[in-house]
C-alpha positions in Angstrom: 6.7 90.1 99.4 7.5 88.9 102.3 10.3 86.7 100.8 11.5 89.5 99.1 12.1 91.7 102.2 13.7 88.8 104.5 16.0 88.2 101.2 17.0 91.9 101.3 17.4 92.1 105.0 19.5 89.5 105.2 21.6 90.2 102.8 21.7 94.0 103.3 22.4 93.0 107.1 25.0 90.8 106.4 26.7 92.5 103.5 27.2 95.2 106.2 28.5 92.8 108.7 31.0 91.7 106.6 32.2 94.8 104.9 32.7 96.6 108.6 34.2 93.5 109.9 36.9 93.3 107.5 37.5 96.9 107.9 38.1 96.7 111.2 40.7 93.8 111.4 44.3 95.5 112.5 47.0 95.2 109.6 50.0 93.0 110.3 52.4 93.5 107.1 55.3 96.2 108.4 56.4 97.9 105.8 60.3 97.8 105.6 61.1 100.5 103.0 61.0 102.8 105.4 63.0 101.2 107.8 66.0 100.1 105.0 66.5 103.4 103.8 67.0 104.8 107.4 69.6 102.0 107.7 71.1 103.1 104.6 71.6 106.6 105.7 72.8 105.5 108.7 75.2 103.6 106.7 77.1 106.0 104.8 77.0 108.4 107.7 79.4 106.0 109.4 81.0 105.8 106.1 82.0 108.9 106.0 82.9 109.6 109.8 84.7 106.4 110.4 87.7 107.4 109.0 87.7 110.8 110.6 87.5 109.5 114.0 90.5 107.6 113.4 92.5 110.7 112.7 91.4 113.2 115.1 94.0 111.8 118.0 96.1 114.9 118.8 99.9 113.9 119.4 102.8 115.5 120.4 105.7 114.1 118.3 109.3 113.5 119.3 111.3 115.9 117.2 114.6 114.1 115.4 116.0 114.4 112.0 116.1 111.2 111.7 113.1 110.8 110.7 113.0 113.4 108.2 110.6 112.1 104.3 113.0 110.4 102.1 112.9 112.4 98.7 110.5 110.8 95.9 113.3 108.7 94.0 114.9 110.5 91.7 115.6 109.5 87.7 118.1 110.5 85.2 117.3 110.4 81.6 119.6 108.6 78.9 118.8 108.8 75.2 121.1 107.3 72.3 120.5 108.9 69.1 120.8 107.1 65.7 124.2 108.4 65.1 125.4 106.8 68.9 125.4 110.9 70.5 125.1 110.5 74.1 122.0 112.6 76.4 122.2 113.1 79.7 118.9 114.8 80.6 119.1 116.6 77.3 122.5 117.6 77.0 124.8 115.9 74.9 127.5 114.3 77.0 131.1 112.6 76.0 131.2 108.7 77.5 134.0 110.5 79.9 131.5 112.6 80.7 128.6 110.2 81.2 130.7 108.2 84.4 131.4 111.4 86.0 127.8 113.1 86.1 126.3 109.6 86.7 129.0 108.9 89.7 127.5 112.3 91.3 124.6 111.1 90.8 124.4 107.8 92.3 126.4 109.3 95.5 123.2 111.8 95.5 120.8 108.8 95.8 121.9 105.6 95.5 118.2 104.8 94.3 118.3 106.9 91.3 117.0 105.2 88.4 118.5 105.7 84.9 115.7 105.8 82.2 117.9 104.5 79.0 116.3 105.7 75.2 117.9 104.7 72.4 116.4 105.2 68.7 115.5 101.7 67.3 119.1 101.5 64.8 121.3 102.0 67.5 123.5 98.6 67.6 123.0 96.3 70.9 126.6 97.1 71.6 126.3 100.5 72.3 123.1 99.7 74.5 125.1 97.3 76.8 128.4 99.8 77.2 125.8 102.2 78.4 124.7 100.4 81.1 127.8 98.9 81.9 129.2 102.6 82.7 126.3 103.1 84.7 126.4 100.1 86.9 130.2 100.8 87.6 129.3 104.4 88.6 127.0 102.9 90.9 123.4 102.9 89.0 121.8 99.5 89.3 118.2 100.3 88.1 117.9 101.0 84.6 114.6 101.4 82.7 114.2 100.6 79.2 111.6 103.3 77.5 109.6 102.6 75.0 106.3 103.3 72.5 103.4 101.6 72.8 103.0 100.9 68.8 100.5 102.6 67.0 97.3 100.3 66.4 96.7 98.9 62.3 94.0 100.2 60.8 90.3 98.2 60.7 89.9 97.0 58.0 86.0 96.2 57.3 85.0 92.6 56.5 83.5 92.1 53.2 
C-alpha cells in the first residue's frame, strides 16, 4: 500500500507541477493580423487624402486672355454616296461648294479634322479628288471611317 500511495503522490504531485508550470510560462508569438490590417487602413486613408492635399493650395491667378482653353478640336463629316453625291455634315454639297465651306472651315481651326465616308463602290478616283480639295483648302488631317465587319458565324465541329 505503501507503494501504491508514494506512486500516486508522486505522480499526482508532479502532474500538478507540470501542468501549472506550463501554464504559467509568458507567451512570446505576437500576433500580426491585428497589426496589418491597422496598416492597411492606414493605407488607403492616405490613399485617398494624398491627392487632396495636393490640390487644396489656394492661388490667385494672373488674369490674361491669353491663356484662355483651346476648343476640343473640331471635325467635319464627308460621306460619298454610291452614286459620287457629295455630304458635308449631312447636306448635299456641289465640289464648288465643298472648297468654299471647307476653306471657312480650316480658317476656323486649322486643326479641324475631316472624317471622309465613302460607300464601298465609290471609284478610288473620287476618293483621292476629295481629299485633294481638302488639303488645298487647308485641311491636312483626314480620317478614313470605317465598319468593323460583322463576325462569321460558328460553326460547330462535328
Amino acid at each position: 500500500m505503501a507503494f501504491g500511495r508514494h506512486s500516486l503522490g508522486s505522480g499526482g504531485s508532479g502532474h500538478g507541477a507540470a501542468t501549472r508550470g506550463s501554464g504559467a510560462r509568458p507567451l512570446s508569438d505576437i500576433n500580426v493580423t491585428p497589426l496589418v490590417d491597422v496598416m492597411l487602413v492606414l493605407l488607403v486613408i492616405f490613399i485617398i487624402t494624398a491627392p487632396l492635399m495636393a490640390s487644396s493650395i489656394r492661388l490667385d491667378l494672373p488674369k490674361t486672355d491669353a491663356g484662355l482653353p483651346v476648343d476640343a478640336p473640331r471635325s467635319v463629316s464627308l460621306a460619298v454616296d454610291r452614286s459620287g453625291q457629295i455630304f458635308l455634315n449631312g447636306q448635299a454639297v456641289t465640289a464648288d461648294e465643298l472648297a468654299t465651306r471647307l476653306t471657312a472651315a480650316a480658317e476656323a481651326s486649322r486643326d479641324t479634322e475631316v472624317q471622309l465616308r465613302a460607300d464601298e463602290t465609290v471609284p478610288y478616283g473620287r476618293i483621292v479628288e476629295l481629299m485633294g480639295i481638302a488639303n488645298k483648302a487647308g485641311l491636312t488631317r483626314i480620317g478614313f471611317v470605317t465598319e468593323a465587319p460583322t463576325p462569321a458565324p460558328v460553326t460547330p465541329a462535328r
